[in-house]
C-alpha positions as YAML, in Angstrom:
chain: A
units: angstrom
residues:
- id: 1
  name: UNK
  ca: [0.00, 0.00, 0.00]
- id: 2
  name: UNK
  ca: [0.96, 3.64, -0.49]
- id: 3
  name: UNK
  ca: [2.55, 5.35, 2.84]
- id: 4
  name: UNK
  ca: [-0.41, 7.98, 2.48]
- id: 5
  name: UNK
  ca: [-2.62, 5.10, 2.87]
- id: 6
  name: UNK
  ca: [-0.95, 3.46, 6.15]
- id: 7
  name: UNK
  ca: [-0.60, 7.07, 7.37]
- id: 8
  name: UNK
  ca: [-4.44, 6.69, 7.35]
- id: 9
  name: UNK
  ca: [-5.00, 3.55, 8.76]
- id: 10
  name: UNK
  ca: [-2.40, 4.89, 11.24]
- id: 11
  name: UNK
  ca: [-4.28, 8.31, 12.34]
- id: 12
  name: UNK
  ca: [-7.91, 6.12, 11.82]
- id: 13
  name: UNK
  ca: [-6.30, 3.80, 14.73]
- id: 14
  name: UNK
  ca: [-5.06, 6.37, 16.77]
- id: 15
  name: UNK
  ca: [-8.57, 8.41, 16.87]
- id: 16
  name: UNK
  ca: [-9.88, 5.18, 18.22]
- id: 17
  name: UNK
  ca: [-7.53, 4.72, 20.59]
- id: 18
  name: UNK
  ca: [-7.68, 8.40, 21.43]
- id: 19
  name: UNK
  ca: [-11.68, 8.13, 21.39]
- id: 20
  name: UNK
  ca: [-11.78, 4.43, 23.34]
- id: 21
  name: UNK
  ca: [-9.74, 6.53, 26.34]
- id: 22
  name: UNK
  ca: [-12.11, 9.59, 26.64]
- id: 23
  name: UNK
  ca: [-14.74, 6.96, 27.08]
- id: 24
  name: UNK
  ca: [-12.71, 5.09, 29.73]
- id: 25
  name: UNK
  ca: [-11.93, 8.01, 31.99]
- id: 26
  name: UNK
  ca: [-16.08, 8.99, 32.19]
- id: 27
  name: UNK
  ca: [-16.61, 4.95, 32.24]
- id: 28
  name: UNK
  ca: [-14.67, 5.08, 35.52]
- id: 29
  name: UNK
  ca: [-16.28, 8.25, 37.12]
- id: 30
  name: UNK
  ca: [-19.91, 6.54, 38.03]
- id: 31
  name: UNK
  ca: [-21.36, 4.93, 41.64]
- id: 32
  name: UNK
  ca: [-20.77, 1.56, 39.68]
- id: 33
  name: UNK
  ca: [-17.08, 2.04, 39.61]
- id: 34
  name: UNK
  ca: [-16.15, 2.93, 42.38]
- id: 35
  name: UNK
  ca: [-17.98, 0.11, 44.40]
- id: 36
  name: UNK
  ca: [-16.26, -1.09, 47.06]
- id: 37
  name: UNK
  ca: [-14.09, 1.50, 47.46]
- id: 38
  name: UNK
  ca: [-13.17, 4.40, 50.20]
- id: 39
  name: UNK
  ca: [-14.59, 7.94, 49.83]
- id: 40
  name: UNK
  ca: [-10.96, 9.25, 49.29]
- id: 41
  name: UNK
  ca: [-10.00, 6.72, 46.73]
- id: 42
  name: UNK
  ca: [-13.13, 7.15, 45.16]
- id: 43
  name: UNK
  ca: [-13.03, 10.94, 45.14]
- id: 44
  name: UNK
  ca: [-9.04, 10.72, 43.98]
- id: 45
  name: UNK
  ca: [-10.61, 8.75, 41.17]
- id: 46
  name: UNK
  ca: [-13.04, 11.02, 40.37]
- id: 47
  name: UNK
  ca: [-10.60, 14.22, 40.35]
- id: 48
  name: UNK
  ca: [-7.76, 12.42, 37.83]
- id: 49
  name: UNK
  ca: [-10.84, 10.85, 35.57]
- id: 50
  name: UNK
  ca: [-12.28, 14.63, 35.07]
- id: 51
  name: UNK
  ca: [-8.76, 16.33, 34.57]
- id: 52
  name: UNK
  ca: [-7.54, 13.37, 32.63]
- id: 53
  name: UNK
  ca: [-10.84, 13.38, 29.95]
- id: 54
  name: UNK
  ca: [-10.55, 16.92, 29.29]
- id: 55
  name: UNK
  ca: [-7.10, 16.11, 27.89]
- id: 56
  name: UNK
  ca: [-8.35, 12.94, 26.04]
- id: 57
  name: UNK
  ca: [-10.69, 15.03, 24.70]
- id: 58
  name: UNK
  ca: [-8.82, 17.76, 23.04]
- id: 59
  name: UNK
  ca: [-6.74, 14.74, 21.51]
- id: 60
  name: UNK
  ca: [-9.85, 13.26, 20.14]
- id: 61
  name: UNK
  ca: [-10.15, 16.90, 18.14]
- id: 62
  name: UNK
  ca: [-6.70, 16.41, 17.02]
- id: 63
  name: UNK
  ca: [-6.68, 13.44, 15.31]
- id: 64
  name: UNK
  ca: [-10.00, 13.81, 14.08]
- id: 65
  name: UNK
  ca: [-8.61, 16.91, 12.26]
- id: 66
  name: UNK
  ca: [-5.49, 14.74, 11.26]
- id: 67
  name: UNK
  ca: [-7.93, 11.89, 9.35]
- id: 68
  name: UNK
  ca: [-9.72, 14.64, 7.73]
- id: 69
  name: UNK
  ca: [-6.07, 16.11, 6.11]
- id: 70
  name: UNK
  ca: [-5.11, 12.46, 5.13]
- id: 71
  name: UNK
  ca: [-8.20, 11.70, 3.48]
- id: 72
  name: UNK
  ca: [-8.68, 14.95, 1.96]
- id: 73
  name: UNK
  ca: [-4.67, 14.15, 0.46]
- id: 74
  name: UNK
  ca: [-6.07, 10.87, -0.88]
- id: 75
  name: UNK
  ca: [-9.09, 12.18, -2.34]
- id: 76
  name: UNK
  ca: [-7.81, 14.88, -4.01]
- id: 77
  name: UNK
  ca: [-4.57, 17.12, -5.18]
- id: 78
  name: UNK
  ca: [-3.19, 19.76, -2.62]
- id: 79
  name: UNK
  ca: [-5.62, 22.55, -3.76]
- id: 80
  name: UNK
  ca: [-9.05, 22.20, -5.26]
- id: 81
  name: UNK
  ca: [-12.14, 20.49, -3.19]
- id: 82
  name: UNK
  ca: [-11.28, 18.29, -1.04]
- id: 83
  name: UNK
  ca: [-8.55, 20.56, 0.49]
- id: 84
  name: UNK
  ca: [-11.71, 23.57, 0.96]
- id: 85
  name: UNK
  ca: [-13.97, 21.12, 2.57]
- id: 86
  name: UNK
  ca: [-10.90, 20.19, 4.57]
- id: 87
  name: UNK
  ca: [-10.11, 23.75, 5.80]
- id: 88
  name: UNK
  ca: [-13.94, 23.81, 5.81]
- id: 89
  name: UNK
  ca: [-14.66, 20.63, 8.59]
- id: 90
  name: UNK
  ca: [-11.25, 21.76, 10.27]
- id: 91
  name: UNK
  ca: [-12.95, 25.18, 11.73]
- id: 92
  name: UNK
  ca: [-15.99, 23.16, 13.11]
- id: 93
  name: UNK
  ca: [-13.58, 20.69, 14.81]
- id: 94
  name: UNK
  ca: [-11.63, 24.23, 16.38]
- id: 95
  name: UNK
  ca: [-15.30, 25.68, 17.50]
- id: 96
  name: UNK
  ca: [-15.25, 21.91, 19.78]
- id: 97
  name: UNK
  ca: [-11.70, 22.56, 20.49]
- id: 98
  name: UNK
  ca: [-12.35, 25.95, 21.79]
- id: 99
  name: UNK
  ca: [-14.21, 24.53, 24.29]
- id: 100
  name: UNK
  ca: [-12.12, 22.01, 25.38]
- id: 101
  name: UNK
  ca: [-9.23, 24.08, 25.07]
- id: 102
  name: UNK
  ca: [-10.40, 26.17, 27.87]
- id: 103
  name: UNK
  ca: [-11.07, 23.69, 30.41]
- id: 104
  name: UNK
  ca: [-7.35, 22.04, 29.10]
- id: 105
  name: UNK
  ca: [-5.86, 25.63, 29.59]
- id: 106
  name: UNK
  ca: [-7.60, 25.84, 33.86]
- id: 107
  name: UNK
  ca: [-6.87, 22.64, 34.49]
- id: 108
  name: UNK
  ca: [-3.06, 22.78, 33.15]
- id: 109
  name: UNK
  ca: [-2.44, 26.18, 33.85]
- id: 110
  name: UNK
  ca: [-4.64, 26.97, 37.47]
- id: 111
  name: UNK
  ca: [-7.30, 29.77, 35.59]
- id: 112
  name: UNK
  ca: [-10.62, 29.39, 35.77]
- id: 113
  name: UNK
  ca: [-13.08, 27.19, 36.92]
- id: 114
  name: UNK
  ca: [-11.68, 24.03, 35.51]
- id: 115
  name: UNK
  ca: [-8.34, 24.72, 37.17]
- id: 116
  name: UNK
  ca: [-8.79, 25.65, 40.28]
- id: 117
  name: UNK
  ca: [-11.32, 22.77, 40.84]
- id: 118
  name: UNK
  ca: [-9.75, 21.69, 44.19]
- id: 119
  name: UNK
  ca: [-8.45, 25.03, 45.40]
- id: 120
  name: UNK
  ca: [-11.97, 26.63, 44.47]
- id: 121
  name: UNK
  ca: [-13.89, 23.64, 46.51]
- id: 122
  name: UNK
  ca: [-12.10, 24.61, 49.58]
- id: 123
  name: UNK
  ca: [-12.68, 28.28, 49.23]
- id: 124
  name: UNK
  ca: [-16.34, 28.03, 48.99]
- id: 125
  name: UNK
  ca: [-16.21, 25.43, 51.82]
- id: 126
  name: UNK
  ca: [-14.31, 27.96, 53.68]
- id: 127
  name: UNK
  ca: [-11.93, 25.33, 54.47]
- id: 128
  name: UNK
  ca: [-8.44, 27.32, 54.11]
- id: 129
  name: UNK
  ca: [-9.62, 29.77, 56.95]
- id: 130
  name: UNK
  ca: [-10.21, 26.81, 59.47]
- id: 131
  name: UNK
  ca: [-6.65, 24.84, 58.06]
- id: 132
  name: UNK
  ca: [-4.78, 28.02, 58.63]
- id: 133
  name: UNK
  ca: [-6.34, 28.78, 61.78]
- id: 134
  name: UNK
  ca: [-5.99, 25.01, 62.75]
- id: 135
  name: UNK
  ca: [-2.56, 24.41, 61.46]
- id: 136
  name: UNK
  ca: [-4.22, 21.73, 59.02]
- id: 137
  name: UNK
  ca: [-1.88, 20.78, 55.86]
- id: 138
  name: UNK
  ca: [-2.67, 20.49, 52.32]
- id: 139
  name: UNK
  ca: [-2.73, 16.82, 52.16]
- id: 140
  name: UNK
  ca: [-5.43, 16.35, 55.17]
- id: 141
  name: UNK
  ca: [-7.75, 18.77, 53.19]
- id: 142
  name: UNK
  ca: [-6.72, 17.26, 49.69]
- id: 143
  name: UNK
  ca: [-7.32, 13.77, 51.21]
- id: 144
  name: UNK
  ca: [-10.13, 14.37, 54.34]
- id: 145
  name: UNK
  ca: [-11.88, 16.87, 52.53]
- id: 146
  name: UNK
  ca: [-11.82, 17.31, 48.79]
- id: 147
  name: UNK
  ca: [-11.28, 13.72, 47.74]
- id: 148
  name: UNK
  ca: [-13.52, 12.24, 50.63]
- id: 149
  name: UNK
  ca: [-16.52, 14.91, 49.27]
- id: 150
  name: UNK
  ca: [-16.20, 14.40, 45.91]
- id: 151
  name: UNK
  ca: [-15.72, 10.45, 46.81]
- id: 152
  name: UNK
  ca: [-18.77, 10.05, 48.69]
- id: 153
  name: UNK
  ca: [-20.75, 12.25, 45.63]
- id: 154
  name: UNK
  ca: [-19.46, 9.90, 43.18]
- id: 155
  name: UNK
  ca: [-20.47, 6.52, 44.93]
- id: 156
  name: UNK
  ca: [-23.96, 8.08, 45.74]
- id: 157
  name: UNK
  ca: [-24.65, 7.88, 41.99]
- id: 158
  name: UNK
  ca: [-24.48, 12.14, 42.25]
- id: 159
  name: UNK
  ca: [-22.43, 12.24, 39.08]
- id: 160
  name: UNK
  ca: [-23.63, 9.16, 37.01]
- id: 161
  name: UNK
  ca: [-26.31, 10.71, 34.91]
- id: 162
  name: UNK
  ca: [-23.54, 13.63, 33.90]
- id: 163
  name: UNK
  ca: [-21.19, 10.88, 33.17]
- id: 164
  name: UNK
  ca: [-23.39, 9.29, 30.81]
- id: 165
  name: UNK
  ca: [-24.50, 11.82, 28.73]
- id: 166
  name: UNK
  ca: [-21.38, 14.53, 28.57]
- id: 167
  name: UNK
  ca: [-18.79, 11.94, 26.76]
- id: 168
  name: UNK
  ca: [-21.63, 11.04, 24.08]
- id: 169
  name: UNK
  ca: [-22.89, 14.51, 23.41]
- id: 170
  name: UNK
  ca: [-19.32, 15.59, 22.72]
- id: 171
  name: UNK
  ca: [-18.40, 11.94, 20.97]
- id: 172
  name: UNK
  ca: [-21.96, 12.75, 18.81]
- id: 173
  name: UNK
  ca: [-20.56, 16.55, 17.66]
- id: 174
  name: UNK
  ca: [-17.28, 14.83, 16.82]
- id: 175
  name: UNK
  ca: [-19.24, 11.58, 14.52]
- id: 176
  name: UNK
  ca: [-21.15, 14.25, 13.14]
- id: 177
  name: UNK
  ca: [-17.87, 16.48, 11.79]
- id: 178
  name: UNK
  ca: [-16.35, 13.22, 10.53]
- id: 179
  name: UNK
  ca: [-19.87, 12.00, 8.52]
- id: 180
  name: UNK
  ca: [-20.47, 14.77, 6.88]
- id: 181
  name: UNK
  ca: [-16.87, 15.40, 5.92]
- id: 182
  name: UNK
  ca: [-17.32, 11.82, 4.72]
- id: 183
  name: UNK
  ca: [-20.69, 12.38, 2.89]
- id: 184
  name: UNK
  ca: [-19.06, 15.60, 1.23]
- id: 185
  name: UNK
  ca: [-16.11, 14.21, 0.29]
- id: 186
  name: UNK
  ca: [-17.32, 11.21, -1.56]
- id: 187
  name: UNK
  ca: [-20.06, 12.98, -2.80]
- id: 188
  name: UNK
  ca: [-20.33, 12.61, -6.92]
- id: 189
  name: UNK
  ca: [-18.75, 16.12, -8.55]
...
């Protein structure tokens, strides 16, 4: 086979992979998974699965934009069609990636919501006045009060219905880009 057809099967393989993670971090954020285990392991759980799909996320964006350029190379010469409808289906995959580029950016870089998920908890819990006053470390409210809430939410089923239905609304925009790229591409000229 030509390389510019194993560089699709490649990046086709990839997305999956990519695509079969996002699922896997949500898939292990609901009351079901977490059976058996302690509040703080289950809320420890709970806080890597969330920071750890965002990221998964923005990579499923990526390589769905990289299987669009490879099949728009196959299907077509550098300029002409398929490369428009490529440029074309890349801006609605950015629009997604905007999103998920701002929860990425707060989680990796402490702004915003997203970020300062664990640091924000404890504010509106009012938790850092009673540690200083206390003398209580970061790890006892990381592990007795942040993991142990969001651990007992999690096994109480709190955040199963959200679980379910945010990785396929996002996995359902994502189909959608890649049919209709698809359906364009192929289409008779």
């Amino acid at each position: 086979m030509p390389r510019r057809w194993h560089n699709l099967l490649e990046a086709c393989y990839e997305l999956t992979v990519m695509t079969q993670n996002y699922q896997a971090c949500y898939a292990a954020l609901t009351s079901e998974a977490v059976r058996g285990m302690d509040d703080v392991a289950a809320g420890r759980r709970f806080v890597y699965g969330f920071y750890t799909g965002v990221f998964y996320q923005d990579a499923v964006i990526q390589h769905t934009k990289t299987v669009m350029s490879f099949v728009a190379r196959i299907y077509g010469m550098r300029k002409g069609t398929p490369n428009q409808l490529k440029t074309r289906y890349h801006k609605k995959a950015d629009k997604i990636k905007e999103r998920t580029d701002k929860a990425g950016n707060a989680i990796a870089h402490g702004a915003g919501t997203g970020g300062r998920f664990v640091g924000q908890a404890l504010t509106e819990e009012q938790w850092w006045e009673v540690s200083v006053a206390v003398g209580i470390y970061p790890k006892y409210l990381l592990d007795e009060f942040h993991y142990a809430e969001r651990g007992k939410s999690l096994r109480s089923g709190a955040y199963d219905e959200i679980m379910k239905k945010g990785p396929q609304g996002f996995l359902g925009e994502v189909a959608t880009i890649l049919h209709d790229f698809e359906q364009e591409i192929l289409a008779p000229g």
